[in-house]
C-alpha positions, 0 to 999 in steps of 0.5 A: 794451079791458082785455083788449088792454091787459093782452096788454102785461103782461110775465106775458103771452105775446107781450108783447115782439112787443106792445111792439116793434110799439107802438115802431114805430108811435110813429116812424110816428107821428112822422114821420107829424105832422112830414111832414103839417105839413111838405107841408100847412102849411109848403111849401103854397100857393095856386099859381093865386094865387100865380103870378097876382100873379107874372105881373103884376108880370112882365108889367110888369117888375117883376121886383124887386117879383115876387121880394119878393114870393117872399120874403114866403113862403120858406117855401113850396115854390114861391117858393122855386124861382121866385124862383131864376129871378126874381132871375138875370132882375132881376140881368141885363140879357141873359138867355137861355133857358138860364140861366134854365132853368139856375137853376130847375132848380137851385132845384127840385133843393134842393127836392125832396128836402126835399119827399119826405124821410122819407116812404117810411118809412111804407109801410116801417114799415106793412110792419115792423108787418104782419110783426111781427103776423105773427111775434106770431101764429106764436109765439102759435100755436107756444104753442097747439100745444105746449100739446096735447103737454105730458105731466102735465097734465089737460084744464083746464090744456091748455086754458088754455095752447092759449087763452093762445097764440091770445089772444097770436096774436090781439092782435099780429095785431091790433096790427100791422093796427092800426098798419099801416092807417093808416100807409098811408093817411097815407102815400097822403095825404102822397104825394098832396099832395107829388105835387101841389105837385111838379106845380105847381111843374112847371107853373108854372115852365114857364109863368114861363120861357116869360114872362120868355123871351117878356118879354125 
């Protein structure tokens, strides 16, 4: 570990690709904390549950009740978009198919751009990473190559610079694999559960529409 520490020591060759790679995992580690509480914590919820208790009240009619009951968790993806309909059935006596559908989907569209904001710069950062580990093992290659053609030095000294030039290709490779790997796999788990409150939301405001539809 001391040894790949010290690759960031500015006496070191490559110690600029280690940094900007070091720099890009910080911002996919920050967008990674802030998304992961924004899908799993924030907008997250049990939608079975959920929408059990919102089928009761709409099956008795309690339509005021069912969109309190929305409002208890405006935080939470899928209220946020049941509601919408909920109140257009609670604010009229004569509400059609259409006008409901109209609404839902109007709460959907406010939501999902906040559902999937920001999450496809992970992969892209993942990508920058890789290329720039790449890019350190070009450089770190460059300088092991030129080191075998410098005139005037002996034997020891060509084989320290050939080493120093693979030590800096090794670590940026390393680096950018390492910041690489597991900003895809956290951008496969975030995308995954986004995916699934979108599917979720799909589903059950069909199912709600087809009720209050079917209630009216």
């Amino acid at each position: 570990m001391d040894v790949f520490i010290k690759a960031f020591s500015p006496s070191e060759p490559g110690f600029l690709y280690m940094y900007v790679i070091a720099l890009v995992g910080a911002f996919a580690i920050a967008i990674a904390i802030e998304r992961a509480y924004y899908i799993v914590v924030r907008s997250n919820i049990n939608a079975d549950k959920f929408m059990a208790e919102i089928r009761k009240l709409v099956k008795a009619g309690e339509y005021k009740q069912a969109v309190a009951l929305c409002e208890t968790a405006p935080a939470k993806a899928l209220p946020q978009v049941v509601v919408a309909g909920l109140r257009k059935v609670a604010n009229s006596e004569t509400t059609d198919f259409r006008s409901i559908q109209n609404s839902v989907d109007e709460g959907t569209l406010e939501i999902l751009p906040r559902l999937q904001a920001r999450t496809s710069f992970l992969p892209l950062l993942a990508n920058v990473a890789t290329l720039l580990g790449l890019m350190g093992t070009i450089w770190g290659l460059i300088l092991a190559f030129r080191s075998v053609s410098v005139p005037g030095i002996d034997a020891t000294q060509k084989a320290n610079m050939l080493a120093a030039g693979i030590y800096a290709a090794m670590n940026t490779t390393l680096l950018g694999l390492a910041v690489a790997i597991p900003t895809i796999l956290i951008y496969a788990f975030i995308h995954n559960k986004t995916a699934k409150i979108i599917d979720e939301i799909d589903e059950h405001t069909v199912k709600l529409i087809n009720l209050l539809t079917g209630n009216r």
